[in-house]
C-alpha positions as CSV (number, residue, x, y, z in Angstrom):
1,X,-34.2,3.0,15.3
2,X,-33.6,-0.4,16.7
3,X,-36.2,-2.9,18.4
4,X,-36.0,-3.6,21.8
5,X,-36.3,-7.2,21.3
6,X,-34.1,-9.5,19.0
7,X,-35.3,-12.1,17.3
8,X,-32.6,-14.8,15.8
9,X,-32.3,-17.4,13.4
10,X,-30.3,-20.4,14.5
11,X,-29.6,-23.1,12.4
12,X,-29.1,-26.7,14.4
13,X,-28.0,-29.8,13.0
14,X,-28.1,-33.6,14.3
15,X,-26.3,-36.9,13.9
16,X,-29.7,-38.3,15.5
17,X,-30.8,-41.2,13.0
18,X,-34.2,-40.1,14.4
19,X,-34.2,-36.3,14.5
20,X,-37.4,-36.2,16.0
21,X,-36.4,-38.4,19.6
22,X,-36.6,-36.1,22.5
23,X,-32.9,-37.5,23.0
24,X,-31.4,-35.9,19.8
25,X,-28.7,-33.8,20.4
26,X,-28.9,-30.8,18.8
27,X,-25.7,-28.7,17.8
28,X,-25.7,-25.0,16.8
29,X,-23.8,-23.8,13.7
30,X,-22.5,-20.1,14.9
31,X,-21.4,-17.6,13.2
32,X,-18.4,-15.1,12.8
33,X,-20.0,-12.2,14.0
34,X,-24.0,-13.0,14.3
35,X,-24.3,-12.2,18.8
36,X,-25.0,-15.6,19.8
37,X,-22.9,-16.6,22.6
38,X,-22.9,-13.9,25.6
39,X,-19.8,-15.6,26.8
40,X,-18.0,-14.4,23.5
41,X,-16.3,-11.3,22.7
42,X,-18.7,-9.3,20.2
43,X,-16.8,-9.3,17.1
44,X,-15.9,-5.4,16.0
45,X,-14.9,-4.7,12.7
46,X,-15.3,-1.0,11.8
47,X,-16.4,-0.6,8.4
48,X,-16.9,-3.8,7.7
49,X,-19.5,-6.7,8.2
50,X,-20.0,-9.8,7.8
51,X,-22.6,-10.1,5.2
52,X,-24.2,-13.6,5.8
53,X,-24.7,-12.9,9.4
54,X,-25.7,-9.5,8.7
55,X,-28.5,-11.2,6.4
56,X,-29.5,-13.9,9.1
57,X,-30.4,-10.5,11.1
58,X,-32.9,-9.2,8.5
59,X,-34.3,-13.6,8.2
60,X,-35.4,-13.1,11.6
61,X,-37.7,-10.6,10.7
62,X,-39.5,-12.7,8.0
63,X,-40.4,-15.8,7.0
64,X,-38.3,-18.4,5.4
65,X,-40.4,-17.9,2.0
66,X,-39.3,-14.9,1.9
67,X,-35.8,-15.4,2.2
68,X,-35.1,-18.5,0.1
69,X,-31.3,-18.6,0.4
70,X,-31.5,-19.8,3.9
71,X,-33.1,-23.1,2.4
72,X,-29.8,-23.6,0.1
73,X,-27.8,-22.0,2.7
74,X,-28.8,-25.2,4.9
75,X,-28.2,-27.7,1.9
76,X,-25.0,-26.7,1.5
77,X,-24.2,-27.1,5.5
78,X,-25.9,-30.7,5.0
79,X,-23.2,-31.7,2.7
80,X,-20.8,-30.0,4.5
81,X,-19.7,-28.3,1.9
82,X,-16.2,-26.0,2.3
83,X,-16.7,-22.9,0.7
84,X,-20.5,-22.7,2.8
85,X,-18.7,-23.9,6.3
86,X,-15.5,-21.3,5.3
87,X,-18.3,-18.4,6.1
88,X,-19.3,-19.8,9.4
89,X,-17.8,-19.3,12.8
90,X,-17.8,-23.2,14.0
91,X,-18.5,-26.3,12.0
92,X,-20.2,-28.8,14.8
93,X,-19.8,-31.8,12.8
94,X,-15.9,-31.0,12.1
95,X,-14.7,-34.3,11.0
96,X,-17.5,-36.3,11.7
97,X,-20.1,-37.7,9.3
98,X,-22.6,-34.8,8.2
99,X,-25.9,-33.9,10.2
């Protein structure tokens, strides 16, 4: 069975010196295939998934304690590092300075 509500993880970085001024933009990192966007396509690949997004699925459900790769998973996003942003759907910071 399913739940009838969905909760998500959604990981947000900043160029914001301050992170904390109410006028810090905020900018979502989104996935390949994690729903996010209703505006996009749902991605459909029959076996298949994608594991990290399939994983940020399961993160929702618990704390971040429990699911300690989410801490290095955001480290690595930090320093923008390529293998890390390869897995990812959109890179916000693309060629700008990192969050």
């Amino acid at each position: 069975s399913i739940t009838k509500e969905r909760t998500e993880v959604i990981l947000q970085g900043t160029s914001s010196l301050d992170p904390n001024d109410p006028s810090a933009v905020w900018e979502e990192y989104d996935f390949k295939c994690k729903p996010g966007d209703l505006k996009r396509r749902p991605c459909f690949i029959s076996p298949y998934h994608y594991r990290l997004d399939w994983l940020m699925w399961f993160a929702a459900f618990q704390t971040y304690e429990q699911n300690e790769w989410i801490i290095h998973l955001a480290g690595k996003l930090l320093a923008q590092e390529e293998e890390t942003l390869s897995l990812m759907g959109t890179n916000p910071f693309a060629g700008r300075e990192p969050p």
